[in-house]
C-alpha positions as CSV (number, residue, x, y, z in Angstrom):
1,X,14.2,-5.8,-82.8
2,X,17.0,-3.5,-83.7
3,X,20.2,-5.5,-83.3
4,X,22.1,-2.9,-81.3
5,X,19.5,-2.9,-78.7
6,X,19.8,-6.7,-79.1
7,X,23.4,-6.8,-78.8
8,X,23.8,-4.9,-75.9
9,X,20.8,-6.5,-73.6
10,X,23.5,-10.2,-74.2
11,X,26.8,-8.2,-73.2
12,X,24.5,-7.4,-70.2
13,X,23.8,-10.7,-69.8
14,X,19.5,-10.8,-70.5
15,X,19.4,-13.8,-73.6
16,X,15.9,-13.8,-74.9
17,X,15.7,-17.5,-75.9
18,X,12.6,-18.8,-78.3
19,X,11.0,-15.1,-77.7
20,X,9.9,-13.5,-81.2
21,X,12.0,-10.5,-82.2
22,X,8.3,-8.7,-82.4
23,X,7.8,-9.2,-78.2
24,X,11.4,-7.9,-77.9
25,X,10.3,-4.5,-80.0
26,X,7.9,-3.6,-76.5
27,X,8.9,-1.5,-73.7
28,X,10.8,-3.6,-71.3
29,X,12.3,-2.6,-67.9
30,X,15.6,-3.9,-68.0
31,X,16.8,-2.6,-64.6
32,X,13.7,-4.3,-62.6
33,X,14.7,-6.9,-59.7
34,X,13.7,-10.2,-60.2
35,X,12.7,-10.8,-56.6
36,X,12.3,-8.7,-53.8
37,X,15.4,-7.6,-51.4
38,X,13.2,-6.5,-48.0
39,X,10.8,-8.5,-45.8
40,X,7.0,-8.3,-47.6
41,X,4.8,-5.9,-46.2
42,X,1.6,-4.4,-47.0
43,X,1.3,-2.1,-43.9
44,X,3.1,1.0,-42.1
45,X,4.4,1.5,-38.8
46,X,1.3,1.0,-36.0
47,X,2.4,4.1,-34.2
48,X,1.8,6.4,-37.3
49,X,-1.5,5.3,-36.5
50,X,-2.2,5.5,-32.7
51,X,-4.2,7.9,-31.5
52,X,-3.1,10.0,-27.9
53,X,-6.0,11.4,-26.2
54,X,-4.8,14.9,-24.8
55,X,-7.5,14.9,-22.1
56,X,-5.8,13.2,-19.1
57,X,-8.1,10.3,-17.1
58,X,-7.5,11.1,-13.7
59,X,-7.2,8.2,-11.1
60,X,-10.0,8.8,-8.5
61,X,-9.0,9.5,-4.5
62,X,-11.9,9.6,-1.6
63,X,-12.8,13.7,-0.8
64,X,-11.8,15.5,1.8
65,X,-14.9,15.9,3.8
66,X,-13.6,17.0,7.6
67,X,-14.4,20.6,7.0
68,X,-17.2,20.3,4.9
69,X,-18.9,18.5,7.7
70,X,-17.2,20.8,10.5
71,X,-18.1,24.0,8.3
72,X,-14.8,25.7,8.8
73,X,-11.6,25.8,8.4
74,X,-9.0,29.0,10.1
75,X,-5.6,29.7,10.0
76,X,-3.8,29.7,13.3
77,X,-0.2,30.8,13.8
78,X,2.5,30.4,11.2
79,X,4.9,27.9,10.3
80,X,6.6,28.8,13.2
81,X,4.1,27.9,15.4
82,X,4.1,25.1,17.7
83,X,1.5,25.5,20.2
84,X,-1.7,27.0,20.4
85,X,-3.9,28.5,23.7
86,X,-8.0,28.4,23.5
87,X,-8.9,30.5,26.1
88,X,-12.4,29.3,27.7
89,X,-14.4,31.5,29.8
90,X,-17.3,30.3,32.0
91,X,-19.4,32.7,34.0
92,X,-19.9,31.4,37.8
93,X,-22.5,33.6,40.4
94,X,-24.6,32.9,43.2
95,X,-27.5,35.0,44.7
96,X,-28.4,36.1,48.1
97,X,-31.6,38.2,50.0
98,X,-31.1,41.8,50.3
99,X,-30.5,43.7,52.5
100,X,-29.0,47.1,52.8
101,X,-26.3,46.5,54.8
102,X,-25.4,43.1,53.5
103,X,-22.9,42.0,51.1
104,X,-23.7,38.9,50.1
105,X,-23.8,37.0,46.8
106,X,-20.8,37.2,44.4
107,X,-20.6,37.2,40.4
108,X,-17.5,36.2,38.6
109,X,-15.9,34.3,35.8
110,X,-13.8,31.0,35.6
111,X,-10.9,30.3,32.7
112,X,-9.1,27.5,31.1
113,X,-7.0,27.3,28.8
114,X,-7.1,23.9,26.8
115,X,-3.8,23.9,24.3
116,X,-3.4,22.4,21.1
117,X,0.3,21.0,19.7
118,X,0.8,21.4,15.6
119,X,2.3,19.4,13.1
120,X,4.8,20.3,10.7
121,X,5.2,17.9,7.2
122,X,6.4,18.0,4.0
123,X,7.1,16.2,0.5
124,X,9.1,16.5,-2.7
125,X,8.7,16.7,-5.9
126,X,11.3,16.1,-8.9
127,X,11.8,16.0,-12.6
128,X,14.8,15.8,-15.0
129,X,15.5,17.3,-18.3
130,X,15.0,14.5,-20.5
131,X,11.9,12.8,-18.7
132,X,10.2,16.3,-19.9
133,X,11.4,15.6,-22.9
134,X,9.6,12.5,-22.7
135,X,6.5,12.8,-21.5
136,X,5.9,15.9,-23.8
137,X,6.2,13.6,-26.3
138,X,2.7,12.0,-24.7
139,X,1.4,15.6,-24.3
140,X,1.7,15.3,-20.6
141,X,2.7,18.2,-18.6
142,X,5.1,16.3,-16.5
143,X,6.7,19.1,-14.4
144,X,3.2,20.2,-13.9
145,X,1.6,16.7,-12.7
146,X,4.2,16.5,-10.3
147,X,3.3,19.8,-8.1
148,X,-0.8,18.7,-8.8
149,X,0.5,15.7,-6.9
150,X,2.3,17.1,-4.2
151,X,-0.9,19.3,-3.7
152,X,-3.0,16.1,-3.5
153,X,-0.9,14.6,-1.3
154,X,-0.5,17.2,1.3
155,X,-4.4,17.9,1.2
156,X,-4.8,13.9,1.8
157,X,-2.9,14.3,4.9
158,X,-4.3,17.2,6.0
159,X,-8.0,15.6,5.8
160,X,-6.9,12.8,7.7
161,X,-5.3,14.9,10.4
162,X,-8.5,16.5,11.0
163,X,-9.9,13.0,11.2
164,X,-7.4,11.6,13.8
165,X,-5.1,14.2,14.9
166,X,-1.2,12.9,15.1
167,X,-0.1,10.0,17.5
168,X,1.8,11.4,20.6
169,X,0.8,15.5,20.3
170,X,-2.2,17.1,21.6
171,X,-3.7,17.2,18.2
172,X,-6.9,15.5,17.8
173,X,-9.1,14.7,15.4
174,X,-13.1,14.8,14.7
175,X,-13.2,11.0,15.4
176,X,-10.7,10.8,18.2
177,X,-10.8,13.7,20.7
178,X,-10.7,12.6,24.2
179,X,-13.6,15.4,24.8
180,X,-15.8,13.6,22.9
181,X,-18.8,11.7,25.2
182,X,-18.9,7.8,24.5
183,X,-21.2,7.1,21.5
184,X,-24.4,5.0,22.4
185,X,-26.0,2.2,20.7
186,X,-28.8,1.8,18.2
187,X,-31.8,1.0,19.1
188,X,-32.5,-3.1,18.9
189,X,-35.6,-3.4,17.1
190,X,-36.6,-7.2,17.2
191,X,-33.3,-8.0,17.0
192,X,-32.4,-5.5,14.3
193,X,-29.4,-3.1,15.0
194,X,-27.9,-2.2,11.9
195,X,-29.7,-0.3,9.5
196,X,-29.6,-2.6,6.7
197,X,-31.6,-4.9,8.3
198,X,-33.9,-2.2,10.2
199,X,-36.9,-1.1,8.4
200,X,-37.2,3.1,7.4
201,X,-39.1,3.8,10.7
202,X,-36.1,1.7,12.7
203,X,-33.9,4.1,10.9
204,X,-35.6,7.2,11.9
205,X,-36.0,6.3,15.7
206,X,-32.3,5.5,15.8
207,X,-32.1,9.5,14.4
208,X,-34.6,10.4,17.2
209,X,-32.1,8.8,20.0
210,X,-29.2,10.4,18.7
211,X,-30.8,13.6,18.7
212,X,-32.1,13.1,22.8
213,X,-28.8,12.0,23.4
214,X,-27.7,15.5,21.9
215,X,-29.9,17.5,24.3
216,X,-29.2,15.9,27.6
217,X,-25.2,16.3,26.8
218,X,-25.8,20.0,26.0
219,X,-27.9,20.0,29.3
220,X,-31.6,19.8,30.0
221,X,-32.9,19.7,26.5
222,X,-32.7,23.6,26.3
223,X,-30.1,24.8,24.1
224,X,-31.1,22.3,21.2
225,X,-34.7,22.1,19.2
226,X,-35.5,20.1,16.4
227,X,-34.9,23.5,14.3
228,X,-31.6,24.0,15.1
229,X,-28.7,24.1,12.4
230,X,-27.6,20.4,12.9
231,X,-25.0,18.7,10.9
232,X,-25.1,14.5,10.8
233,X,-22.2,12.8,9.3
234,X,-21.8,9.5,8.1
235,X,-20.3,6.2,6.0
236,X,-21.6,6.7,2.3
237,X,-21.9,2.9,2.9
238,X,-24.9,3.4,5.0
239,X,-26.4,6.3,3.2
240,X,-28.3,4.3,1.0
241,X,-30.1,3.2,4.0
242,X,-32.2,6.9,4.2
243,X,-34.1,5.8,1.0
244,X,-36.0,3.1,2.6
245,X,-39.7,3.8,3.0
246,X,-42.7,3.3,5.3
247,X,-46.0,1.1,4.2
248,X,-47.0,4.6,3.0
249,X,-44.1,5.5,0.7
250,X,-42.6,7.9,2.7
251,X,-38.6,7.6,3.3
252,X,-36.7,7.7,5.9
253,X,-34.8,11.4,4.4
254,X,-38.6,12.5,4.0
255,X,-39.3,12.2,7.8
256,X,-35.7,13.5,8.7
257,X,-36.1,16.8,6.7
258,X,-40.2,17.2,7.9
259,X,-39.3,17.0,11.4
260,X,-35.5,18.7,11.4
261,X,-35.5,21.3,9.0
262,X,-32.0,22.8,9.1
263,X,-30.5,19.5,9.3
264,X,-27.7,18.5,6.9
265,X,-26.5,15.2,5.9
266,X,-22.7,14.7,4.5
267,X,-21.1,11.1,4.4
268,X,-17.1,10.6,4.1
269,X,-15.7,7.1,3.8
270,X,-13.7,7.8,7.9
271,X,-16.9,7.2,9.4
272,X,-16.4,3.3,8.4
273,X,-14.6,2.1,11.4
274,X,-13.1,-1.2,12.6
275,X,-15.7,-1.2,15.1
276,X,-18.5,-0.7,13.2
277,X,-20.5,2.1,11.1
278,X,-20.1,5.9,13.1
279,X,-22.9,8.3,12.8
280,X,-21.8,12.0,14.5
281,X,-24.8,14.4,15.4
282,X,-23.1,17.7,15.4
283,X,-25.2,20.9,16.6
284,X,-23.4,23.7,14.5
285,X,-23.8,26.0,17.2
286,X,-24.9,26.9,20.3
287,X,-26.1,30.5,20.9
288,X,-23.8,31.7,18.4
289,X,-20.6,29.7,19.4
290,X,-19.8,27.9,16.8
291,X,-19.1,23.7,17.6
292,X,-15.8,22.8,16.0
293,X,-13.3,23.8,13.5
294,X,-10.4,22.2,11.3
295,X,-7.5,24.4,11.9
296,X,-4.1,25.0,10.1
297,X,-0.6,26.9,10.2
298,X,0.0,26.3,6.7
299,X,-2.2,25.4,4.2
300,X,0.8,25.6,1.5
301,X,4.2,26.2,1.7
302,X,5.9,26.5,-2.0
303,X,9.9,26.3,-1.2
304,X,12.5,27.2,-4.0
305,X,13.0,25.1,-6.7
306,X,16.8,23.4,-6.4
307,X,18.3,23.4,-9.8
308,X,20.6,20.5,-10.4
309,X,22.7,19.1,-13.2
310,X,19.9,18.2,-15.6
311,X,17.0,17.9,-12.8
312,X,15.1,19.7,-10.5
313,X,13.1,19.4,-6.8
314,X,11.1,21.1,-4.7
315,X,10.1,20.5,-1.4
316,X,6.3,21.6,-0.3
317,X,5.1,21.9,3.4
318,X,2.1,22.3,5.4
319,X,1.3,22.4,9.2
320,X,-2.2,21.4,10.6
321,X,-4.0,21.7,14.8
322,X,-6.2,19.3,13.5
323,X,-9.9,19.6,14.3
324,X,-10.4,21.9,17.3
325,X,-13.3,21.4,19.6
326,X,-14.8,24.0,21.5
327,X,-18.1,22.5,22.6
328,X,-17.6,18.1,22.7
329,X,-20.8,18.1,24.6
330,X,-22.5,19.1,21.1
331,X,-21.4,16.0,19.2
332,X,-23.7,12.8,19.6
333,X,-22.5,9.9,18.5
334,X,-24.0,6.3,17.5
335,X,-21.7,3.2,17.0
336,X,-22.9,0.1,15.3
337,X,-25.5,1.5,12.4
């Protein structure tokens, strides 16, 4: 080993005691740590390998079904609306013999004019600088989620309005109008009232007495047939209940769309009730008037965004008559399925 190498590793303070000068002539890292400074660790950071879906999993709310079963919804008014008028027009006439010097017999017309109160509402929405910041670091949209909420939120309402009106103004819903006739029970077949335990032809006759109880409301069974456009809403809870079949395989939807050809079916979770499963025969129309419709001021009202310090809100608005009524006499209803 060359002496000056030598030398200088002892004034360094390496000694190289009993090691053969021939060892000493290898490569040797003088500057390397005999033991480590940090914490051991044979791994990295777990974010660096976390994986962040972009799609979004969105948290599922029950539909809005009012119009859907209605079949339309209209615009009445403006924001600035607070009261509606539904003019209703009946013809009245009597007859008498003739004669040519008589005048007897008289034709004429009768009105009403059932009103309808709206309701105004509204929600806000709000977001700061650095929760943006934030959340884009999660690839979420934040300013963006908020206004898909406020949408969601208002439409909720406005399904539920159409449903069961407001408490304390003449705004009714499709569940709770006072026009409505009292529904009427199923059909107690051996004991059997509710349609899980009925059989599939239990099930159908109950839809054969809501459908008589349909044409002697709309008055001498001569406005409704078993062809007519007819809507029949229900729980989705008791839905399942039109798959059970006869001795001879045929289901209880089978029979109901053989014998009522434009009938519908829709289901929405409101027709669950404390007092029992609802079932709602609606006849769409009747000689071209149509039954019911959901009706709005509103549908949405985007007010200007407020710029604060480092945040923002902005308020949203809607207005809603609820479900209007013209003919209550052409909804049958069943309580108790």
């Amino acid at each position: 080993m060359d002496p000056r190498l030598l030398a200088a590793a002892q004034k360094a303070g390496i000694h190289f005691m009993g090691v053969s000068a021939r060892l000493l002539d290898r490569s040797v890292a003088f500057d390397a740590q005999p033991e480590l400074v940090t914490t051991s660790n044979a791994g990295i950071p777990q974010f660096l390998s976390t994986f962040i879906d972009p799609k979004l999993i969105e948290i599922l709310i029950a539909p809005n079904k009012a119009t859907v079963i209605v079949g339309r919804e209209v615009k009445k008014g403006d924001w600035t609306t607070t009261t509606a008028l539904f003019p209703v027009v009946e013809s009245t006439g009597e007859v008498s013999s003739y004669g040519d010097y008589s005048n007897e017999g008289k034709s004429g017309a009768n009105t009403n004019f059932p009103e309808r109160q709206s309701y105004h509402y509204q929600t806000v929405t709000q977001w700061g600088e650095k929760e943006l910041a934030v959340t884009a670091l999660a690839k979420i949209d934040w300013a963006n989620r908020q206004n898909i909420a406020s949408v969601s939120t208002l439409g909720k309402y406005q399904n539920k309005t159409y449903f069961y009106g407001v408490d304390g103004l003449k705004l009714y819903g499709l569940l709770n109008d006072p026009t409505l006739n009292a529904p009427i029970a199923p059909i107690n077949v051996s004991g059997a009232i509710t349609w899980d335990d009925k059989d599939a032809l239990g099930i159908y006759g109950d839809f054969l007495a809501l459908f008589k109880q349909l044409q002697t409301q709309t008055g001498n069974n001569s406005l409704i047939d078993m062809e007519s456009p007819l809507t029949v809403a229900l729980s989705s809870g008791v839905q399942p209940n039109l798959g059970k079949v006869t001795q001879y395989n045929v289901s209880v939807m089978d029979m109901v769309k053989k014998n009522f050809p434009n009938l519908r079916i829709e289901t929405a979770p409101e027709y669950a009730t404390a007092s029992g499963n609802l079932v709602q025969m609606i006849a769409d129309d009747i000689e071209g008037q149509e039954t019911a419709i959901t009706a709005f001021t509103e549908k949405l009202r985007a007010h200007p965004v407020v710029v604060d310090l480092s945040s923002f809100r902005q308020k949203k608005s809607q207005g809603t008559f609820g479900t209007i009524i013209f003919q209550p006499t052409a909804i049958a209803q069943m309580l108790g399925v």
